[in-house]
Backbone as XML, in Angstrom:
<?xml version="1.0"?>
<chain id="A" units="angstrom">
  <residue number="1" name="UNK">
    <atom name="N" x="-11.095" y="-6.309" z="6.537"/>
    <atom name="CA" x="-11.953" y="-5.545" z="7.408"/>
    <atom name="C" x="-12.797" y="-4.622" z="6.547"/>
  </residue>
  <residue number="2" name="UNK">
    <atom name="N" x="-13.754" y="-4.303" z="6.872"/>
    <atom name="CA" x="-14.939" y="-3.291" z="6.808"/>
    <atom name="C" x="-14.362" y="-1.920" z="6.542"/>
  </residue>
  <residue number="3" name="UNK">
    <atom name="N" x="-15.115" y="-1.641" z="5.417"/>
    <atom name="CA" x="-14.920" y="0.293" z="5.604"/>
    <atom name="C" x="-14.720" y="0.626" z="6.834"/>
  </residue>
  <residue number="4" name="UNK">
    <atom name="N" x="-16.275" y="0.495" z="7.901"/>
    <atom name="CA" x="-16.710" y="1.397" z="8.908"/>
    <atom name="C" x="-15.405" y="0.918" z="10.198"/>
  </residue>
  <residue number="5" name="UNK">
    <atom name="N" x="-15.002" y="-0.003" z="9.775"/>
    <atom name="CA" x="-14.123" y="-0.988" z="11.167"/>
    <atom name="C" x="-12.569" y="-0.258" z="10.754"/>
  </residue>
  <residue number="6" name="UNK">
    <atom name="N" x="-12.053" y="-0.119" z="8.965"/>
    <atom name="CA" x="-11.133" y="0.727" z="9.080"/>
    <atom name="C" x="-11.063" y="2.275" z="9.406"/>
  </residue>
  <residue number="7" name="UNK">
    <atom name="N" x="-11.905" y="2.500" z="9.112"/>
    <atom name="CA" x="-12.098" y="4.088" z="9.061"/>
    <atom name="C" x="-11.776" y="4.382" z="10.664"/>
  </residue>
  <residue number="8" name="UNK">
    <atom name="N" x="-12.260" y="3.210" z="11.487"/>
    <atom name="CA" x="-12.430" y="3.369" z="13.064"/>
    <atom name="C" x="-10.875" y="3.449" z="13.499"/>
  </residue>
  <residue number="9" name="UNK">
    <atom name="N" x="-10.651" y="2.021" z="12.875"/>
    <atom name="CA" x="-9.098" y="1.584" z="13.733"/>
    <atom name="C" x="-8.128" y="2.586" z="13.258"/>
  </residue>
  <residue number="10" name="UNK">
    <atom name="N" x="-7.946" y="3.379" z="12.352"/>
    <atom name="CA" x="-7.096" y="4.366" z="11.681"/>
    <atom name="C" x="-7.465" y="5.656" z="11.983"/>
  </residue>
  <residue number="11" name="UNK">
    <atom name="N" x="-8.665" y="6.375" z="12.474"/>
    <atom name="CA" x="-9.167" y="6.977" z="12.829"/>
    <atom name="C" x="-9.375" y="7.982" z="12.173"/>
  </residue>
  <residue number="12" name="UNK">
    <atom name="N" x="-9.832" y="7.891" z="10.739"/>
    <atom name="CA" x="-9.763" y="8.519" z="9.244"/>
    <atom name="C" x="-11.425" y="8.820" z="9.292"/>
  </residue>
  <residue number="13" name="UNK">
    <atom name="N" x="-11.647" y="9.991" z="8.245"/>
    <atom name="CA" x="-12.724" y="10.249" z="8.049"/>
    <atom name="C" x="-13.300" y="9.790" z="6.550"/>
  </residue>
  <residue number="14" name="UNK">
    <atom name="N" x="-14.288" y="9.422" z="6.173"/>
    <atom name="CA" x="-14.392" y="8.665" z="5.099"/>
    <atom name="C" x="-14.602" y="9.513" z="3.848"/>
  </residue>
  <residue number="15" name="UNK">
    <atom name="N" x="-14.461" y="11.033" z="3.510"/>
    <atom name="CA" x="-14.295" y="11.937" z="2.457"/>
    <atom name="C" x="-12.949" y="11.657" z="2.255"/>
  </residue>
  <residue number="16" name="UNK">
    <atom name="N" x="-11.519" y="11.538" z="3.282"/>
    <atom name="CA" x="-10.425" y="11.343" z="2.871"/>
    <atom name="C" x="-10.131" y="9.816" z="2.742"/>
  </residue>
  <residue number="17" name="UNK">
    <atom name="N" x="-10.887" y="8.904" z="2.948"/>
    <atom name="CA" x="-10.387" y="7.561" z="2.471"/>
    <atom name="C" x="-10.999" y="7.940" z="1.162"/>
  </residue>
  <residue number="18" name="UNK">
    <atom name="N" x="-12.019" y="8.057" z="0.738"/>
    <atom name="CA" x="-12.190" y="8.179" z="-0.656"/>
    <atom name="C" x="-11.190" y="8.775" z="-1.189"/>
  </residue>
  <residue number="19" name="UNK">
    <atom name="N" x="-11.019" y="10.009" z="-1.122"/>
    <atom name="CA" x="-9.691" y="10.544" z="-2.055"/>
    <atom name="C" x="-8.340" y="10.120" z="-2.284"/>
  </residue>
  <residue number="20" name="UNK">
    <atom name="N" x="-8.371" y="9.270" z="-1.003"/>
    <atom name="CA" x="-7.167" y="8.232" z="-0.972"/>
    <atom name="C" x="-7.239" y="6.984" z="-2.035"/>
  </residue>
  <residue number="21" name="UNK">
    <atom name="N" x="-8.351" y="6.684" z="-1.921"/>
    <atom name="CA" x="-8.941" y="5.793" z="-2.929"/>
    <atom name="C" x="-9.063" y="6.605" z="-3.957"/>
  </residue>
  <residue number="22" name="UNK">
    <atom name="N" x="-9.213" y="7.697" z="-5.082"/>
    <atom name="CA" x="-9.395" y="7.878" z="-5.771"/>
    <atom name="C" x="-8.218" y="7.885" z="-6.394"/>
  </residue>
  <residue number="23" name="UNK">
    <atom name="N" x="-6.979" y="8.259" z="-5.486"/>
    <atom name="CA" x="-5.576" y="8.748" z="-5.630"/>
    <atom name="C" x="-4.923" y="7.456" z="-5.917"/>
  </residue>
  <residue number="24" name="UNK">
    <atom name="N" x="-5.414" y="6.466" z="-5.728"/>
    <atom name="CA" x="-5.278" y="4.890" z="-5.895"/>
    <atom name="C" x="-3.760" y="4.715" z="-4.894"/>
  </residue>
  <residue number="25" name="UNK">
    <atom name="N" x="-4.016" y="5.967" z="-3.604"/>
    <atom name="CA" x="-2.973" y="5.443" z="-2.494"/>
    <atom name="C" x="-3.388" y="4.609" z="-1.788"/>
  </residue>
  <residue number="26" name="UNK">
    <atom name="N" x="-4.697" y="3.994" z="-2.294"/>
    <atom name="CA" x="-5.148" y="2.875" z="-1.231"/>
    <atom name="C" x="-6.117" y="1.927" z="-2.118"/>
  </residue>
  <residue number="27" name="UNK">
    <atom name="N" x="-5.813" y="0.367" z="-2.812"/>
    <atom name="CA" x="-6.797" y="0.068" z="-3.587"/>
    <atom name="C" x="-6.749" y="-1.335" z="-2.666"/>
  </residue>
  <residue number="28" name="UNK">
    <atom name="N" x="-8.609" y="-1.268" z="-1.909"/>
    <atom name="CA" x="-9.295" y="-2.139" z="-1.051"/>
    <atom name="C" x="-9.608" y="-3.308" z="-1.936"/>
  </residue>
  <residue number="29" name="UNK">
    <atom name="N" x="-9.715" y="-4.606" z="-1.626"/>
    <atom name="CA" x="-10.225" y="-5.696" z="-2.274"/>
    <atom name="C" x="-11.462" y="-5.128" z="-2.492"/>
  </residue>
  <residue number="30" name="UNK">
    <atom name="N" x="-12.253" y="-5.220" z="-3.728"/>
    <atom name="CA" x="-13.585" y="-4.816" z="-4.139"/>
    <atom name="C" x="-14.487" y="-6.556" z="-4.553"/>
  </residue>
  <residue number="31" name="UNK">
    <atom name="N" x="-13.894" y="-7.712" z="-4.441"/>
    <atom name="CA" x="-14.463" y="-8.716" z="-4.600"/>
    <atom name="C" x="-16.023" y="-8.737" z="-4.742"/>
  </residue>
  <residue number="32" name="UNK">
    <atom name="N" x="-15.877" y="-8.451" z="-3.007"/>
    <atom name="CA" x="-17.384" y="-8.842" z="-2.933"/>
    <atom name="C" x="-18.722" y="-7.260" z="-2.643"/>
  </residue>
  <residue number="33" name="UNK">
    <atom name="N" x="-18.048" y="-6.679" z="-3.487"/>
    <atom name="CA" x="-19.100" y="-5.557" z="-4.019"/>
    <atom name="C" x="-18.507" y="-4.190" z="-3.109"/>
  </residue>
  <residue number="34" name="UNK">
    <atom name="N" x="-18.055" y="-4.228" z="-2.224"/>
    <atom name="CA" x="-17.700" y="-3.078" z="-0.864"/>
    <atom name="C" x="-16.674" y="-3.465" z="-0.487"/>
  </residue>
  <residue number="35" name="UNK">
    <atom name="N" x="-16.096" y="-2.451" z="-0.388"/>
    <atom name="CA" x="-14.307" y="-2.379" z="0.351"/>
    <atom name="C" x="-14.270" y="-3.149" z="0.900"/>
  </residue>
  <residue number="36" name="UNK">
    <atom name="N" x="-12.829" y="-3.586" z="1.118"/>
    <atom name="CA" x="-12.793" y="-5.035" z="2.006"/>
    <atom name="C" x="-11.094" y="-4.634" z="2.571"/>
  </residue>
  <residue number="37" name="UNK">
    <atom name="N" x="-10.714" y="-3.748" z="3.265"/>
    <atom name="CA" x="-9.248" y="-3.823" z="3.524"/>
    <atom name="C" x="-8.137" y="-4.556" z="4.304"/>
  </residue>
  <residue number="38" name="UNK">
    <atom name="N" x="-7.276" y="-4.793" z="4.356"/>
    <atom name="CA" x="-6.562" y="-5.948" z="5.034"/>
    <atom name="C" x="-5.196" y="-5.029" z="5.409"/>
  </residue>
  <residue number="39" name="UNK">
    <atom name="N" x="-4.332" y="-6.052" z="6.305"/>
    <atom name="CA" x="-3.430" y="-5.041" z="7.285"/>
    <atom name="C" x="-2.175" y="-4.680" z="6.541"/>
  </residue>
  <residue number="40" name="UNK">
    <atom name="N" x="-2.403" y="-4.739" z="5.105"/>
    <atom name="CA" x="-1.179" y="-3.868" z="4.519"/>
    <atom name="C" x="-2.007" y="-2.346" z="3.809"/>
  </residue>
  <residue number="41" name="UNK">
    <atom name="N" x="-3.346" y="-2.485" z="3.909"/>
    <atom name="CA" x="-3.835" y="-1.031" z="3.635"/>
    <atom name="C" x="-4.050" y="-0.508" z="4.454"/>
  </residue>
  <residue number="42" name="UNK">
    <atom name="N" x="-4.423" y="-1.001" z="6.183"/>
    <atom name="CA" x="-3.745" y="-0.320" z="7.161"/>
    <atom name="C" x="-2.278" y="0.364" z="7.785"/>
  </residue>
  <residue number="43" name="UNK">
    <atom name="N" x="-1.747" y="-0.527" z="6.928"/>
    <atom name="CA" x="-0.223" y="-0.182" z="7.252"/>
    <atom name="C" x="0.226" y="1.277" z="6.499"/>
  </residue>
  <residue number="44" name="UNK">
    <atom name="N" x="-0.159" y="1.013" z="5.036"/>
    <atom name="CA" x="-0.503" y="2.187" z="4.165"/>
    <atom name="C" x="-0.757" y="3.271" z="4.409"/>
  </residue>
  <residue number="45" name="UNK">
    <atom name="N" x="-2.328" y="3.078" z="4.883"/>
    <atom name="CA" x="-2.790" y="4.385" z="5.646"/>
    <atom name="C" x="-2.172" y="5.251" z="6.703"/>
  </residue>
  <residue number="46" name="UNK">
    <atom name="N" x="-1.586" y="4.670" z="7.689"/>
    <atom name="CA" x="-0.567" y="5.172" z="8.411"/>
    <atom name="C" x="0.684" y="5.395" z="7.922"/>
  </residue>
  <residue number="47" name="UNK">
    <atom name="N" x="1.595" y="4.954" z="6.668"/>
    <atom name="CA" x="2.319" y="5.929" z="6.422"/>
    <atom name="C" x="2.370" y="7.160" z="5.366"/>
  </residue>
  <residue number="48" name="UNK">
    <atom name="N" x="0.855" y="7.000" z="5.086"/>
    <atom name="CA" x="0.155" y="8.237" z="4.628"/>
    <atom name="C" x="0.294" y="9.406" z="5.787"/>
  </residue>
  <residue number="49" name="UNK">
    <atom name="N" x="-0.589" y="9.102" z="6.632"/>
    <atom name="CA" x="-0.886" y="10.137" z="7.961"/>
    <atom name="C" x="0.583" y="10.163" z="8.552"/>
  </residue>
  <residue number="50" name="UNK">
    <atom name="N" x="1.094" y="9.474" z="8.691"/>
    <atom name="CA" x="2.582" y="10.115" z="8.617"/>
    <atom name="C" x="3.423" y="10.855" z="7.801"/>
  </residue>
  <residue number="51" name="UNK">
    <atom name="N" x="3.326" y="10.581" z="6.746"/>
    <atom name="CA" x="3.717" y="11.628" z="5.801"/>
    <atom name="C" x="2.834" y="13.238" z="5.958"/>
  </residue>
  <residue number="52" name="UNK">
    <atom name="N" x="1.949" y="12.999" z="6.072"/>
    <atom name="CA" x="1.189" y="14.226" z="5.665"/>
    <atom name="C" x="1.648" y="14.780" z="7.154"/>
  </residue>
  <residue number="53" name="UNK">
    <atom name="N" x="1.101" y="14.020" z="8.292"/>
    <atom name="CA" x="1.132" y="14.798" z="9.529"/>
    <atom name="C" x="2.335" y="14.960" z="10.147"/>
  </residue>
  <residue number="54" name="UNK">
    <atom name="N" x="3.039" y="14.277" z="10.295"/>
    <atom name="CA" x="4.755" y="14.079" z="10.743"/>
    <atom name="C" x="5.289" y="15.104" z="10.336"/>
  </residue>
  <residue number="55" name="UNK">
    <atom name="N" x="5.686" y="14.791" z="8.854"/>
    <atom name="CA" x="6.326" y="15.147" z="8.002"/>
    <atom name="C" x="6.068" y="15.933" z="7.513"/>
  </residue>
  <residue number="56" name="UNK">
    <atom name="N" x="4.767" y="16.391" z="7.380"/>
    <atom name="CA" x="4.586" y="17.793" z="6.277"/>
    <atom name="C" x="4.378" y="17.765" z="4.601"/>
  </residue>
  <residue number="57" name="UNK">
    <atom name="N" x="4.432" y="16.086" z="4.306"/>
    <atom name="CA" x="4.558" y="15.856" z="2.915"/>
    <atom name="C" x="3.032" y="16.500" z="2.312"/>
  </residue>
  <residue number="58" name="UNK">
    <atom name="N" x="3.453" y="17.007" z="1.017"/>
    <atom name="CA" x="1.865" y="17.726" z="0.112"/>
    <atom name="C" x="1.462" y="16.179" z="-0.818"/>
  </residue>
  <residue number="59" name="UNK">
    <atom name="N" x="0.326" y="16.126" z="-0.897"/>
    <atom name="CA" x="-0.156" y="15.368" z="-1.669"/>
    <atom name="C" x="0.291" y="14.929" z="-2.486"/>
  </residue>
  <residue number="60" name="UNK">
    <atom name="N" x="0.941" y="16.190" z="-3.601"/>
    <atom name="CA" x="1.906" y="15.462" z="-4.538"/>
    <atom name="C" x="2.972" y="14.612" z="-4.004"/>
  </residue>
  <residue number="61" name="UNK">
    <atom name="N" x="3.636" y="14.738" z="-2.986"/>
    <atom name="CA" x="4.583" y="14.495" z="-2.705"/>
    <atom name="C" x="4.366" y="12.794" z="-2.191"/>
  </residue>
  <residue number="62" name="UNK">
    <atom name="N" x="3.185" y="12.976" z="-1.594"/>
    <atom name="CA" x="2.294" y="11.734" z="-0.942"/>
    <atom name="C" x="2.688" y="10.508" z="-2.298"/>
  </residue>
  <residue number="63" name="UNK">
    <atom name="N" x="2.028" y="10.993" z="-3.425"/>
    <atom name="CA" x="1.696" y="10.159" z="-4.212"/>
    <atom name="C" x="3.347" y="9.607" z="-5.061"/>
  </residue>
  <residue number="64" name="UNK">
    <atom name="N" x="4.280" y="10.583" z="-4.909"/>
    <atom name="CA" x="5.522" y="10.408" z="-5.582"/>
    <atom name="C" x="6.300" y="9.042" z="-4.634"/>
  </residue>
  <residue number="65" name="UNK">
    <atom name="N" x="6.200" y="9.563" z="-3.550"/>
    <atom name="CA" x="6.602" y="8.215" z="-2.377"/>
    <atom name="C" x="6.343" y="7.016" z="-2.255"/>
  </residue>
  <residue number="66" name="UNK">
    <atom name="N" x="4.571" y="7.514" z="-2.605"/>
    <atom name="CA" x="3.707" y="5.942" z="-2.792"/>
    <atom name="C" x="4.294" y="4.935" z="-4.104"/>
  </residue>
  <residue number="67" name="UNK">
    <atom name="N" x="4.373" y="5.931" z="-4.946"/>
    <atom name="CA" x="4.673" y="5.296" z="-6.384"/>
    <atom name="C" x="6.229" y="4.791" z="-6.155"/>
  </residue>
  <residue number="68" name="UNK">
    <atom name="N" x="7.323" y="5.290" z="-5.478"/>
    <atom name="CA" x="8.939" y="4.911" z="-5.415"/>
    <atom name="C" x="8.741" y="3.768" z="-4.300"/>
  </residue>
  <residue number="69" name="UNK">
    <atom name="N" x="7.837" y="3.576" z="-3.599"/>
    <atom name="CA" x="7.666" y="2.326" z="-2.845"/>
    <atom name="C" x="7.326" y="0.952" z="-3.270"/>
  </residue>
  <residue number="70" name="UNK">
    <atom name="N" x="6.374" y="1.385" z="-4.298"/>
    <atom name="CA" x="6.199" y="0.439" z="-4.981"/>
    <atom name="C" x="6.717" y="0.213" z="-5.912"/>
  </residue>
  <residue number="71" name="UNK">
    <atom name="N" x="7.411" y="0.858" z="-6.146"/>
    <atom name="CA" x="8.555" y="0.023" z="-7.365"/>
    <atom name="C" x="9.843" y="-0.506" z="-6.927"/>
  </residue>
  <residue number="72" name="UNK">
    <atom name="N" x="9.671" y="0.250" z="-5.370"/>
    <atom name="CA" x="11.015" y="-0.546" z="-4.832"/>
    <atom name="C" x="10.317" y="-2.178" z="-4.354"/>
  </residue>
  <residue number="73" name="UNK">
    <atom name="N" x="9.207" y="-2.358" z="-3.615"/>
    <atom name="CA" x="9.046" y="-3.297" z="-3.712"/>
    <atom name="C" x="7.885" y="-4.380" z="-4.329"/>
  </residue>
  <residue number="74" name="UNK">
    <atom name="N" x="8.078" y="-3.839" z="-5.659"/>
    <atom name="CA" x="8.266" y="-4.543" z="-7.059"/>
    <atom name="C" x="9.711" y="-5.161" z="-7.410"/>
  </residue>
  <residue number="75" name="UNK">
    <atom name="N" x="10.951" y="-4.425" z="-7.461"/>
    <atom name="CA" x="12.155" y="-4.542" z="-7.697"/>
    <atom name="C" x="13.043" y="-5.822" z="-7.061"/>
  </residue>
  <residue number="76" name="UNK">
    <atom name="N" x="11.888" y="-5.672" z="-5.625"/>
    <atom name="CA" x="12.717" y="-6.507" z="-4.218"/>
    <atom name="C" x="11.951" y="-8.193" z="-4.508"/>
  </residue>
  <residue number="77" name="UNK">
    <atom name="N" x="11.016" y="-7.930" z="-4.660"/>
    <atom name="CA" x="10.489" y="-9.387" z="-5.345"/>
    <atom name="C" x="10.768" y="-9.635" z="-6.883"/>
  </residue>
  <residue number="78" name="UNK">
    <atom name="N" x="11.130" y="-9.141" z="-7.779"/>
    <atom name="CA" x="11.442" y="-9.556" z="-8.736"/>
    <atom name="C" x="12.716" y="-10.146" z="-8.663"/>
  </residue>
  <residue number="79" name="UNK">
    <atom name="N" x="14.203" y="-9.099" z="-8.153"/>
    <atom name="CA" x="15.423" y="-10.142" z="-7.488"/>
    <atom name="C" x="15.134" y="-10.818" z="-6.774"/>
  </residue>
  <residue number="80" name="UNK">
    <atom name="N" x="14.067" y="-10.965" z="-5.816"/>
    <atom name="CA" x="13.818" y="-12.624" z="-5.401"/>
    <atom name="C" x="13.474" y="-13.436" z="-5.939"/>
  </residue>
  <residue number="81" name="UNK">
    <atom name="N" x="12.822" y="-13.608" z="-7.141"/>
    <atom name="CA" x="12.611" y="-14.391" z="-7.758"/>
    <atom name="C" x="13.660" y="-15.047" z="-8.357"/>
  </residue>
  <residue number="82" name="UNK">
    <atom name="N" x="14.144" y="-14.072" z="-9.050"/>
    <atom name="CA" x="16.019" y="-14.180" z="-9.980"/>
    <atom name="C" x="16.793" y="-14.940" z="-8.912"/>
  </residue>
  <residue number="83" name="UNK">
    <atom name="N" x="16.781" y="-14.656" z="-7.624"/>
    <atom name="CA" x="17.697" y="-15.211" z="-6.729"/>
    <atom name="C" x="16.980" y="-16.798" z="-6.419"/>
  </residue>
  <residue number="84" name="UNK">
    <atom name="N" x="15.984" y="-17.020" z="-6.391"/>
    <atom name="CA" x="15.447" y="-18.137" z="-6.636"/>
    <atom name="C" x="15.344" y="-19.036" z="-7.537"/>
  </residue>
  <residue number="85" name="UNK">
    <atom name="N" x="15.422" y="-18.655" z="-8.677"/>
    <atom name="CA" x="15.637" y="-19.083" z="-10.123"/>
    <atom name="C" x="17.047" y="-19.899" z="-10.312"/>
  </residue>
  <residue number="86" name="UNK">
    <atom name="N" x="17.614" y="-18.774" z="-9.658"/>
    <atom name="CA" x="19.728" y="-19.034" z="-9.823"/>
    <atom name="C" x="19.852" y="-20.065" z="-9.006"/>
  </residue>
  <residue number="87" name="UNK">
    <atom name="N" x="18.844" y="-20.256" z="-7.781"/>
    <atom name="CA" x="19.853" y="-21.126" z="-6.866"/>
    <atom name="C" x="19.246" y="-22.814" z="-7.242"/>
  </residue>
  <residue number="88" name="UNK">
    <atom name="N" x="18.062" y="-22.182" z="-8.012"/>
    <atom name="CA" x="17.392" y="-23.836" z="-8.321"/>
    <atom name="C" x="18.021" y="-23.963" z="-9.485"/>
  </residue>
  <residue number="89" name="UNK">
    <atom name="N" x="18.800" y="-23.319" z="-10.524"/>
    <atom name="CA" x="19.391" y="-23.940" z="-11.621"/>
    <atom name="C" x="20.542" y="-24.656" z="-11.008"/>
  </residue>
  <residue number="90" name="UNK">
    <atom name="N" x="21.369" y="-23.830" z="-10.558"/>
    <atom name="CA" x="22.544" y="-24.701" z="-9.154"/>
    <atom name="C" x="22.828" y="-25.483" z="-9.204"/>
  </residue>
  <residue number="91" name="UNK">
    <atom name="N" x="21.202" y="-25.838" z="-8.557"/>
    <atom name="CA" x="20.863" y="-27.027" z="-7.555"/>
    <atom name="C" x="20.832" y="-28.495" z="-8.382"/>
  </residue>
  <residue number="92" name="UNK">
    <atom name="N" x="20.314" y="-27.987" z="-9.833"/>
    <atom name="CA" x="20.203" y="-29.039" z="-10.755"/>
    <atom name="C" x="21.181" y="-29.469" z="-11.387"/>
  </residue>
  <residue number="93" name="UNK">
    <atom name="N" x="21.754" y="-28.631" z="-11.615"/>
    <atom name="CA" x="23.504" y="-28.773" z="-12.476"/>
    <atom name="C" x="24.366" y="-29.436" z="-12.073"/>
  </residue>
</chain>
């Protein structure tokens, strides 16, 4: 989707998607020259605005979460892989 179509459906103002984007809590497909976001940077965005608004989380705090998420799931596909690996050696043996 479109900048102007996310900015809508999330109901964000576009000084804070930039900073979100600058904060690289949100990196849009740039392919084809202009943001291009899809429904896991929507998903994103909302547990941004949840953090901040819910919760009370500070920016820093924003970005510490963002970063332990993604390494948890970094972590969760890498043992899937391993668990995939193991069951096709198994399979061959």
């Amino acid at each position: 989707m479109k900048e102007q179509e996310f900015l809508q459906t999330i109901a964000l103002d576009r000084v804070t998607l930039n900073a979100w984007v600058a904060e690289a809590w949100l990196a849009p497909n740039q392919s084809s020259g202009e943001p291009d976001y899809n429904e896991m940077d929507l998903a994103r965005a909302r547990l941004i605005l949840e953090l901040q608004k819910d919760m009370g989380v500070n920016d820093p705090g924003v970005g510490v979460i963002l970063h332990l998420l993604d390494q948890l799931h970094g972590l969760r596909s890498a043992m899937k892989d391993l668990l995939e690996t193991g069951l096709t050696e198994r399979s061959i043996s």
